[in-house]
N, C-alpha and C positions, 0 to 999 in steps of 0.2 A: 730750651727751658722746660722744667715741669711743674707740677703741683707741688710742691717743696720749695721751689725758687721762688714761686710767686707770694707764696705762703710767708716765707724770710722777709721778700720783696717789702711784701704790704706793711708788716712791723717795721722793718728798717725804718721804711719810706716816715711811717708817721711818728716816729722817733727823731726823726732828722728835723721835722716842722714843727716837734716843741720846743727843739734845741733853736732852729732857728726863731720863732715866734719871741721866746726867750732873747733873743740877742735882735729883737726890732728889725727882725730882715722879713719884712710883710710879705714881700712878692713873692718869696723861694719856700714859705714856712706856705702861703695858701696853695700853691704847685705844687708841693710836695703832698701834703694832706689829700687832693685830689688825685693825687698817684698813685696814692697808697691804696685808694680804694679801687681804681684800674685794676691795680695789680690783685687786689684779691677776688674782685669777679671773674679776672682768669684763672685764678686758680679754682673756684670754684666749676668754671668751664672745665678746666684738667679732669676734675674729679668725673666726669662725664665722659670721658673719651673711655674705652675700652681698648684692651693691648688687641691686637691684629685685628683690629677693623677696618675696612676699607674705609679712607680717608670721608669726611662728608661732601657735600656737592661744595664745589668753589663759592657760590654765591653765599652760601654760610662763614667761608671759612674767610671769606671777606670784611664779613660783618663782624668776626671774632679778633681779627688783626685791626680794629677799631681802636676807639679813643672814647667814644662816645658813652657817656656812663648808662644812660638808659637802654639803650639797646645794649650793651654787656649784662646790663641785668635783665633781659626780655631774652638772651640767648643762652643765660649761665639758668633759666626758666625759675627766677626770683619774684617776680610780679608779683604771684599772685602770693607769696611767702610775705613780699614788705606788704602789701596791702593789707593782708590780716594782721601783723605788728602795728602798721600806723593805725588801723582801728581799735586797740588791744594799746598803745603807747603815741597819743597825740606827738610827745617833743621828739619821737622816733622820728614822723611823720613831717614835723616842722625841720630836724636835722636830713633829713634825704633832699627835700624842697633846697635845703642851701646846699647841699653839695650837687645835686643832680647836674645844676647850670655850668660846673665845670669844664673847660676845655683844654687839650694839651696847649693850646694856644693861647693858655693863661699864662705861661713861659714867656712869654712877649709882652706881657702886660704889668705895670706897675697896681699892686694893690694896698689901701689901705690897711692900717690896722684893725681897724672894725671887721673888716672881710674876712683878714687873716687867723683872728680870734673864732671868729662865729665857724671857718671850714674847720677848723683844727678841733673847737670843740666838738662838733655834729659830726667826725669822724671818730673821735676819741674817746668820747663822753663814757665813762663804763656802766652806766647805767640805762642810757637813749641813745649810743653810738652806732652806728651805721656799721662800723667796721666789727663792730661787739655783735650785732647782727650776723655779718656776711661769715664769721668765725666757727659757728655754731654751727655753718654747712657745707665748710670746704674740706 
């Protein structure tokens, strides 16, 4: 995969979780919304890698083959970019807080509609969106 597929990826992904959102399918619309932004802190990662570079040391490229949203944003070196937006855009601040706690292992889990509502907006939002964010720098 590259920075192009993940790029397609992230859009797809949260396109699919208004669709579902839209048709009351909670569990799959809040998984998918959290995917979507997986997929765009790797691309944002991509955009980092140089062509003929020696690969990085394993211990990094472990933590890039992750799931974990905050460490993809602490390796994709976003930190210190969302901390000046959530000081600069509080509901930026309040939509990261609800997506951060995501896991691939919300796939396993049934979630309300309240949940599903609240990931999908704080991903999509185009005004305080997260993904509106991560777009601007991959």
């Amino acid at each position: 995969m590259n920075r192009a597929d993940f790029r397609q990826l992230a859009q797809c992904r949260v396109e699919e979780a208004q669709v579902l959102l839209r048709n009351r399918k909670f569990s799959g619309a809040y998984y998918l919304a959290g995917y979507s932004i997986e997929c765009a802190l790797k691309a944002r990662l991509a955009k980092q890698t140089k062509r003929y570079d020696f690969p990085p040391e394993p211990a990094f490229v472990g933590k890039i083959y992750s799931h974990d949203l905050e460490q993809l944003l602490k390796k994709a070196n976003l930190q210190k970019v969302f901390d000046r937006e959530e000081a600069r855009d509080p509901q930026f601040g309040v939509n990261w807080n609800i997506i951060k706690d995501w896991t691939a292992k919300s796939r396993y889990e049934l979630q309300s509609q309240k949940m599903a509502r609240a990931i999908v907006k704080a991903v999509s939002d185009p005004q305080h969106g997260v993904l509106r964010c991560i777009r601007r720098l991959w």
